[in-house]
Backbone as CSV, one residue per row, in Angstrom:
resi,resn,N_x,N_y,N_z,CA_x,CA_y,CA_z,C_x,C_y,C_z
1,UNK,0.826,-1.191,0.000,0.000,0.000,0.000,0.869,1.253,0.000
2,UNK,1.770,1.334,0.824,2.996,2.349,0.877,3.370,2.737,-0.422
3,UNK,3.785,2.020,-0.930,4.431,1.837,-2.927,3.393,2.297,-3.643
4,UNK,2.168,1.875,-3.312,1.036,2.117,-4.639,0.951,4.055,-3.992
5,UNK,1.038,4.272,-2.809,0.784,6.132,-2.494,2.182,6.372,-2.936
6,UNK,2.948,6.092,-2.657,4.293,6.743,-3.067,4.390,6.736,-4.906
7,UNK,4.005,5.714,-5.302,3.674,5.743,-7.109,2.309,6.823,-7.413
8,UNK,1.655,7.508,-6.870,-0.037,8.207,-7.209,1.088,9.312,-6.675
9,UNK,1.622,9.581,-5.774,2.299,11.015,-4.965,2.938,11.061,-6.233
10,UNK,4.213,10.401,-6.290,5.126,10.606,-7.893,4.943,11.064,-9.195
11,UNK,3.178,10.648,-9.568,2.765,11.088,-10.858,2.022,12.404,-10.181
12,UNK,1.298,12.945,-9.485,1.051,14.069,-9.317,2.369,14.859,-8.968
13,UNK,3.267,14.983,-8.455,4.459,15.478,-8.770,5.110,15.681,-9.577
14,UNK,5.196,14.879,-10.566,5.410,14.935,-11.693,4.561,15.764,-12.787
15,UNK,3.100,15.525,-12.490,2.482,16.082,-13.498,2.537,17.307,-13.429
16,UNK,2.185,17.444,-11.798,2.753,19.349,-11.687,3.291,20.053,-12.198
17,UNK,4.566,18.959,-12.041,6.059,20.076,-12.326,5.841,20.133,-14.148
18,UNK,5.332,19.577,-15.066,5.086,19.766,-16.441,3.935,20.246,-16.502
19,UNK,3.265,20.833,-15.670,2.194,21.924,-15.934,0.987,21.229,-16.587
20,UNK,0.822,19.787,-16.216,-0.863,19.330,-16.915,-1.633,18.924,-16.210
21,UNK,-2.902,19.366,-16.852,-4.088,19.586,-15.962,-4.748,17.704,-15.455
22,UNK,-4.887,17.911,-14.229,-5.326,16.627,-13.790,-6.718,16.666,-13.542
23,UNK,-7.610,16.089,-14.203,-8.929,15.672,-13.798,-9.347,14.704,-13.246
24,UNK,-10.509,13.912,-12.643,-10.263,12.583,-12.503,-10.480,11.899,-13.748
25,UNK,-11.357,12.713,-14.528,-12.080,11.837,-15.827,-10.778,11.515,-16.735
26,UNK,-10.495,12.508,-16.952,-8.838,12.483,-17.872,-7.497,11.887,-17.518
27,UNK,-7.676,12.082,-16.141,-6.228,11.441,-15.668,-6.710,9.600,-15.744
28,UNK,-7.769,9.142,-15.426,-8.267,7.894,-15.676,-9.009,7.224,-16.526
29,UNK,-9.851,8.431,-17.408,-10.409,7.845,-18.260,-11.324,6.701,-18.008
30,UNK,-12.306,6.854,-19.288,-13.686,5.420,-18.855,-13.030,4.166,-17.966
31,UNK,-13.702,3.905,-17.000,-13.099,2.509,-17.127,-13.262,1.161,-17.838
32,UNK,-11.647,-0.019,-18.293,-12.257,-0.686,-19.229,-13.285,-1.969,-18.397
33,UNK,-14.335,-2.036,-19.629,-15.379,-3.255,-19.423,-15.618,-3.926,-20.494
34,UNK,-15.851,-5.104,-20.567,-15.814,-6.188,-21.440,-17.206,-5.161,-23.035
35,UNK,-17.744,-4.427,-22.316,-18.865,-3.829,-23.270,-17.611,-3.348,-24.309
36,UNK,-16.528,-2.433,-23.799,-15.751,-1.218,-24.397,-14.127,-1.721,-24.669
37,UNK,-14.002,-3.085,-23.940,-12.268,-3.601,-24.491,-12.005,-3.643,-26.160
38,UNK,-13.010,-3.516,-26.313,-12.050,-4.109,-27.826,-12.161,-2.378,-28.550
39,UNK,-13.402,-1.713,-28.313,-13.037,-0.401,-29.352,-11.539,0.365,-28.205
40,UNK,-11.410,0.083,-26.988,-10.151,0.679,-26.305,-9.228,0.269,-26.875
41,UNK,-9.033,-1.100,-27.153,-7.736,-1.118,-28.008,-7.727,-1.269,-29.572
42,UNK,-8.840,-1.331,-29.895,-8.757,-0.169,-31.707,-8.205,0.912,-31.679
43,UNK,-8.867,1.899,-30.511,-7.846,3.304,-30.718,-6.726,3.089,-30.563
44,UNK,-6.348,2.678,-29.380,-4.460,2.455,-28.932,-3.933,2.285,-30.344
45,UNK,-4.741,0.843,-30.929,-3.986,0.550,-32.082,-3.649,1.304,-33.036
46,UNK,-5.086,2.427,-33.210,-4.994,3.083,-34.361,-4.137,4.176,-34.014
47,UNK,-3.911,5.349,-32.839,-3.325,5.725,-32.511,-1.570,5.879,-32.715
48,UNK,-1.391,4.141,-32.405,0.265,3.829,-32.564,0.547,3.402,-34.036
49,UNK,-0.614,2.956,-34.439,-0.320,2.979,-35.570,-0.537,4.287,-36.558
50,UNK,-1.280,5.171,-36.534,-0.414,6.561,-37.001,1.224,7.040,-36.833
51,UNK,1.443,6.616,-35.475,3.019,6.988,-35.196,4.104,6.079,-36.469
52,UNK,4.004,4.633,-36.290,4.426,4.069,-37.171,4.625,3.919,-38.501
53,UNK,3.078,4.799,-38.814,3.197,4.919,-40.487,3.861,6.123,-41.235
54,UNK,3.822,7.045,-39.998,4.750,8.514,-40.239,6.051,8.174,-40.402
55,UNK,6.392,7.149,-39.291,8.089,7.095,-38.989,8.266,5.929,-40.387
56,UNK,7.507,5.160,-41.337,7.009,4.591,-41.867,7.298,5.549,-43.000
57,UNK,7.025,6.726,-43.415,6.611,7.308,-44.611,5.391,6.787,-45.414
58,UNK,4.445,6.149,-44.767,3.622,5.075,-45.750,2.273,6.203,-45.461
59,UNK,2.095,7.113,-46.150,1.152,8.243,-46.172,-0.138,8.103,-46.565
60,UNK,-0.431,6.841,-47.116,-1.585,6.215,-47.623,-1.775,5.945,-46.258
61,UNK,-1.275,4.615,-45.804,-1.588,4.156,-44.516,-1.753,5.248,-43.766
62,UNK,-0.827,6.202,-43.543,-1.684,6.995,-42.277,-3.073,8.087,-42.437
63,UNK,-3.118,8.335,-44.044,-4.546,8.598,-44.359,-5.172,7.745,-43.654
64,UNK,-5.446,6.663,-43.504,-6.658,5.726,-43.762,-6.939,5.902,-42.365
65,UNK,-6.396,6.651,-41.385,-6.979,6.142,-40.040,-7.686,7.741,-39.436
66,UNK,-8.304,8.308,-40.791,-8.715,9.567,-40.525,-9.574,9.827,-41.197
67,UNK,-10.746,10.619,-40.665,-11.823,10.881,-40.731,-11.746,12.135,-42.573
68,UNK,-12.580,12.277,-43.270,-11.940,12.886,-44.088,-11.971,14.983,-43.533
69,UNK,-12.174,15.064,-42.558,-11.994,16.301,-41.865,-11.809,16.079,-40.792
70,UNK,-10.333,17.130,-40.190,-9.954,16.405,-39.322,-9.890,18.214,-38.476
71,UNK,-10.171,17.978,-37.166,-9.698,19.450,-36.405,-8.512,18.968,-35.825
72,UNK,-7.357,19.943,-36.112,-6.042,20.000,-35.494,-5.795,20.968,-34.940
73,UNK,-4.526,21.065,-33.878,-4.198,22.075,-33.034,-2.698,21.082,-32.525
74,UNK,-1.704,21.753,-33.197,-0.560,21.899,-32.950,-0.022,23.429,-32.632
75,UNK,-0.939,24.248,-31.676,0.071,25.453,-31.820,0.844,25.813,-30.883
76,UNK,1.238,24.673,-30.384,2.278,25.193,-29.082,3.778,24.545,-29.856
77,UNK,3.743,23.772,-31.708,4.539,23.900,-31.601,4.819,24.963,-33.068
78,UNK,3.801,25.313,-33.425,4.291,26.087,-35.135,3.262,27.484,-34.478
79,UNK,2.756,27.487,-33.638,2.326,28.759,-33.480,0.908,29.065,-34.138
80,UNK,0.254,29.761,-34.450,-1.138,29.547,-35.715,-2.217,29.880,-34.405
81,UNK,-3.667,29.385,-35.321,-4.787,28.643,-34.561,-5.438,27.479,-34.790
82,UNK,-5.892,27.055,-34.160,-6.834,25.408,-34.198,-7.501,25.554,-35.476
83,UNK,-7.614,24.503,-36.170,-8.375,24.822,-37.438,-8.764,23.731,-37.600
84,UNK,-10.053,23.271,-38.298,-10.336,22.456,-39.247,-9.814,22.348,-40.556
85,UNK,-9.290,21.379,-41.018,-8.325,21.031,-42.074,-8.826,19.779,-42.843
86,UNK,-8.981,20.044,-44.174,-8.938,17.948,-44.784,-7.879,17.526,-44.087
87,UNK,-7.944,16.719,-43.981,-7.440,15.327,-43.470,-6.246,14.820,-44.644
88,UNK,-6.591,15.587,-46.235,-5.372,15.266,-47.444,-4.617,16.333,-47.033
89,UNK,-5.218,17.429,-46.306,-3.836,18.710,-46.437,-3.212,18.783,-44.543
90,UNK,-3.182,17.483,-44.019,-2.269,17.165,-42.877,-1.518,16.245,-43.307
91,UNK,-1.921,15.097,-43.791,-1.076,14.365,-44.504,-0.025,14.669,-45.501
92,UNK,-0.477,15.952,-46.179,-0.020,16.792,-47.131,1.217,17.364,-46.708
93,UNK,0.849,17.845,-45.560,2.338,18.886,-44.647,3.278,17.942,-44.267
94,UNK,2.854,17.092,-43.490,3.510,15.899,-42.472,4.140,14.927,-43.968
95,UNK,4.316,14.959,-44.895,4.687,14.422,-46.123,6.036,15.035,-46.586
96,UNK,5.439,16.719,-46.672,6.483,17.405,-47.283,7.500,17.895,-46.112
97,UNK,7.213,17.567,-45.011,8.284,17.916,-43.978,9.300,16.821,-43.381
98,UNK,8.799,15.500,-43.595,9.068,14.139,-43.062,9.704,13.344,-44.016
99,UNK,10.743,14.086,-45.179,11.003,13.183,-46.301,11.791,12.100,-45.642
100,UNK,12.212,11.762,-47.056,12.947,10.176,-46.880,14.635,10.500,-45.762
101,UNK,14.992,12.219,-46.562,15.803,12.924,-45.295,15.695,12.991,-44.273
102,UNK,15.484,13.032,-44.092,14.275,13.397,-42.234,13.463,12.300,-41.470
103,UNK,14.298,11.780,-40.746,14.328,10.609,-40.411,13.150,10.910,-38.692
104,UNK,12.124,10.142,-38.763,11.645,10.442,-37.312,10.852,9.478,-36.709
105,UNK,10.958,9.739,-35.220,10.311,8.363,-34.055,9.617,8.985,-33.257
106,UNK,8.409,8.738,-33.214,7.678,8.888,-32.326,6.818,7.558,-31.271
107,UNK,6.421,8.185,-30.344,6.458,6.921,-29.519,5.362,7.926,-28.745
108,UNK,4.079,6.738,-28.126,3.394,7.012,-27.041,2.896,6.209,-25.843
109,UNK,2.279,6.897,-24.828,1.946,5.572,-23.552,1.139,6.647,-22.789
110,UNK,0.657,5.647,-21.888,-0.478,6.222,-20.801,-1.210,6.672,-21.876
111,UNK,-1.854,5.771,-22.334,-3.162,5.922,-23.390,-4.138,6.129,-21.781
112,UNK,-5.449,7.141,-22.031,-6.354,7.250,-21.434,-8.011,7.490,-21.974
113,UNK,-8.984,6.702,-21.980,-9.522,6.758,-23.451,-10.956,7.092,-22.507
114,UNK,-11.801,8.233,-23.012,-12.994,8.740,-22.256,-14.513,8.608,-23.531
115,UNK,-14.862,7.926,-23.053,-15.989,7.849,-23.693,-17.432,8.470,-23.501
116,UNK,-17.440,9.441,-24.613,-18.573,10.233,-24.721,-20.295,10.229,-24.820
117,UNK,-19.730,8.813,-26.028,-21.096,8.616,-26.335,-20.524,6.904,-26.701
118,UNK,-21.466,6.208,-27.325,-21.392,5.202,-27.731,-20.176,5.109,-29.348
119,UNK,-20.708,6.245,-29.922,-19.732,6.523,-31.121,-18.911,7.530,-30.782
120,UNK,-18.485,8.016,-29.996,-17.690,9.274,-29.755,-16.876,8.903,-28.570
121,UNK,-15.469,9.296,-28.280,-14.773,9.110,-27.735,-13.405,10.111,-27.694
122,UNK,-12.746,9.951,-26.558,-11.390,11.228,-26.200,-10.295,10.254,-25.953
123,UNK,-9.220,9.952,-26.486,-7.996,9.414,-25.630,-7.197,10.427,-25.593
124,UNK,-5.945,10.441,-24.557,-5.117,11.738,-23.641,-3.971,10.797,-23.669
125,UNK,-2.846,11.201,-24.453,-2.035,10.136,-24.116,-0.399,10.996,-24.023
126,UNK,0.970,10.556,-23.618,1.715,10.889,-23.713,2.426,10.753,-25.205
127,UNK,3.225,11.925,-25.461,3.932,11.043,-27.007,5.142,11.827,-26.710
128,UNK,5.959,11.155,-27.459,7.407,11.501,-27.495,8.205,12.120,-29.268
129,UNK,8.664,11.995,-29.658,8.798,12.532,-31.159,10.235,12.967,-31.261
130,UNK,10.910,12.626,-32.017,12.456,13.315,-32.472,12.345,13.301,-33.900
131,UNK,13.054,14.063,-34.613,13.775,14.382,-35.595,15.343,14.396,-36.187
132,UNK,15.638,13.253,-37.066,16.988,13.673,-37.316,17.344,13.533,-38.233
133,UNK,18.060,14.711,-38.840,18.668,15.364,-40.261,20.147,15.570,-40.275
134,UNK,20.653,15.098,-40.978,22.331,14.945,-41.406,22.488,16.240,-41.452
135,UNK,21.734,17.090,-42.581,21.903,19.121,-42.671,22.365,19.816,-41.374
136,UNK,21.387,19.324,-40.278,21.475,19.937,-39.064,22.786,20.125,-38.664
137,UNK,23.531,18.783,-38.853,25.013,18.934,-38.226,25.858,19.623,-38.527
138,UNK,25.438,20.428,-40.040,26.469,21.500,-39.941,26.558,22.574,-39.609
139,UNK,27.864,23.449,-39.413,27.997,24.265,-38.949,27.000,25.475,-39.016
140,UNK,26.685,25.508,-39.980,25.782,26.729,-40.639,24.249,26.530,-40.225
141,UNK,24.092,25.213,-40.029,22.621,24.859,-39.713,22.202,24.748,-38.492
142,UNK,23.419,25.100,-37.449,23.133,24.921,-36.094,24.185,24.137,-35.097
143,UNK,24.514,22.946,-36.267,25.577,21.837,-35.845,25.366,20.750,-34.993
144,UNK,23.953,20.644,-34.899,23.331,19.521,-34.406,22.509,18.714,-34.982
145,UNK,22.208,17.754,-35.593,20.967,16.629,-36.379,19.855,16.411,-35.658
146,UNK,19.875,16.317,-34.935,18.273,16.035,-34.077,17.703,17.192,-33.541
147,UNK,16.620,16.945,-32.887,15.697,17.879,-32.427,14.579,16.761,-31.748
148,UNK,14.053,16.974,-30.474,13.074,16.192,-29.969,12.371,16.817,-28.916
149,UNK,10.951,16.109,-28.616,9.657,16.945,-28.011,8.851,16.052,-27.155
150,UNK,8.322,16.847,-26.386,8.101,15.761,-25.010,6.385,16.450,-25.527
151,UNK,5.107,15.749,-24.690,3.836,16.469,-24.616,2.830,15.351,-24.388
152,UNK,1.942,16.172,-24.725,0.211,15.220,-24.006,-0.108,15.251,-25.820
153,UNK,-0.581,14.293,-26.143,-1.476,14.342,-27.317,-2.763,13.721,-27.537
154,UNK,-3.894,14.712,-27.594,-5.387,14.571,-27.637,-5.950,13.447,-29.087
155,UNK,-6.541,12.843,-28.983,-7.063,12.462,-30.231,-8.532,12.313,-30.127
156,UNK,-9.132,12.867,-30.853,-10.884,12.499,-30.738,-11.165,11.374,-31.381
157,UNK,-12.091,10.626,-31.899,-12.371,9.150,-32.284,-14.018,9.065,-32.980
158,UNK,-14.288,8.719,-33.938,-15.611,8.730,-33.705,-15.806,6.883,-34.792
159,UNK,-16.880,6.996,-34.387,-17.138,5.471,-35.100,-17.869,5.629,-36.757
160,UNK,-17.136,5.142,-37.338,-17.661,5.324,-38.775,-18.475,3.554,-39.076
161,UNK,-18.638,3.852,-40.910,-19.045,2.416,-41.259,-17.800,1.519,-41.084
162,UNK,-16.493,2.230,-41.224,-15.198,1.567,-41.798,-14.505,1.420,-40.054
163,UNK,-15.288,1.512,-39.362,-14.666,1.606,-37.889,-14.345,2.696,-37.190
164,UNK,-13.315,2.756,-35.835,-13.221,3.751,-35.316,-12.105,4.677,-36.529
165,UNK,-12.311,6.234,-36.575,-11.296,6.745,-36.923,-11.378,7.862,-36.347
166,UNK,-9.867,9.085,-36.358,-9.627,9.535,-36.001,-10.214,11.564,-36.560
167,UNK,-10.530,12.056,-35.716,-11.432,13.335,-36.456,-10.844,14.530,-35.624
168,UNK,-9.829,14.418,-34.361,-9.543,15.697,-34.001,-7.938,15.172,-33.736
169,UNK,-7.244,16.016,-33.623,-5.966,15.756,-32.596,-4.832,16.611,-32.740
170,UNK,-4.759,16.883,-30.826,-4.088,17.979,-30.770,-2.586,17.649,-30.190
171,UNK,-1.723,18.417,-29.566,-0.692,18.100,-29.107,-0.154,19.474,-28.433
172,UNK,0.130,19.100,-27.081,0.938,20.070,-26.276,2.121,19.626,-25.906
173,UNK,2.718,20.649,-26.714,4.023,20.017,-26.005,4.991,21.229,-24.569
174,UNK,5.142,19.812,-24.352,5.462,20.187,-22.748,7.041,20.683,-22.323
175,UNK,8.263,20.318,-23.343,9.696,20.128,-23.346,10.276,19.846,-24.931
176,UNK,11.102,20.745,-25.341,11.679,20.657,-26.281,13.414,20.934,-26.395
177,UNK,14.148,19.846,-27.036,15.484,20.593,-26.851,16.195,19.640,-28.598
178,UNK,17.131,20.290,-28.352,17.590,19.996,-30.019,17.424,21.482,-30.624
179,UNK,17.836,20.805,-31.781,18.327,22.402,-33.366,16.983,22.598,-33.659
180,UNK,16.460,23.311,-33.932,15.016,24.066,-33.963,15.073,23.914,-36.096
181,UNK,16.201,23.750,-36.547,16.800,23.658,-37.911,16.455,22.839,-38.524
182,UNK,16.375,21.414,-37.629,16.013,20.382,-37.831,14.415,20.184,-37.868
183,UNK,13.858,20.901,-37.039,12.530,20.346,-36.683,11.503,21.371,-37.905
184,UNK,12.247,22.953,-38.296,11.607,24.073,-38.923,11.532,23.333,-40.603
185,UNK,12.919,22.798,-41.097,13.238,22.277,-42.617,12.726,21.427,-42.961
186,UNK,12.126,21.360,-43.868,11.455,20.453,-44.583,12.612,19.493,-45.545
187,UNK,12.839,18.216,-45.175,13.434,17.472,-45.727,13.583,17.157,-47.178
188,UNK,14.373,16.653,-47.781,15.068,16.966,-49.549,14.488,15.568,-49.634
């Protein structure tokens, strides 16, 4: 019992000190039940499998796990506002920035998945992400190849004919360090 408060003290300490908001609904999300196990781990799946098909370059594949309008909000790391976007012109960017140059890994955990409705759903998850470009290392470009980003990333979910797919997703990021050279250039 000691270990399990000293592990709940640790992540609220932790979460603090990176500035994210703790709810109970969000920090735990639905709980799973035999009604909701299997669409919980469709998202996970579909989820990690977006990461994979990026680091992947396989841009078809990561179309397919998206709604054909998608609301995004990356502006904590390019700056902007939240927008609704096709779903061809994210794939579109994340294409022309992620070439075959531009080598990248992303990784996530503490999936937390809140269910709205029967077809509607929130997962809150951690992701991780680097970038690395040979350019970077030179002198002129900064002199470093990588670049990498810590954060919470939102994904909304809704249930189609073709299954669950993905219709919102955001990302805060929480920690960034690396060549900014790397992460701004769009790969050759």
């Amino acid at each position: 019992m000691t270990r399990i408060l000293k592990t709940k003290f640790a992540s609220v300490v932790v979460a603090s000190a990176i500035g994210m908001q703790l709810d109970g609904e969000t920090a735990a999300g639905t709980p799973i039940t035999m009604d909701n196990l299997v669409a919980n781990a469709d998202m996970i799946r579909i989820s990690d499998s977006i990461d994979a098909a990026v680091d992947a370059k396989d841009w078809a594949l990561t179309r397919s796990f998206f709604t054909d309008e998608i609301h995004v909000d990356f502006t904590s790391l390019v700056g902007g506002e939240p927008a609704t976007i096709p779903a061809d012109a994210l794939i579109a960017g994340w294409s022309t920035n992620l070439t075959a140059e531009k080598r990248s890994f992303h990784l996530r955990g503490n999936h937390r998945i809140t269910f709205e409705g029967e077809n509607t759903a929130t997962m809150v998850s951690h992701g991780y992400a680097w970038n690395h470009m040979e350019r970077g290392a030179l002198s002129e470009n900064g002199g470093e190849a990588l670049w990498e980003v810590w954060g919470e990333y939102t994904h909304g979910f809704v249930k189609t004919q073709d299954g669950w797919r993905v219709n919102k997703m955001s990302f805060f990021a929480t920690a960034e360090r690396g060549n900014p050279f790397v992460r701004n250039t769009p790969g050759r």
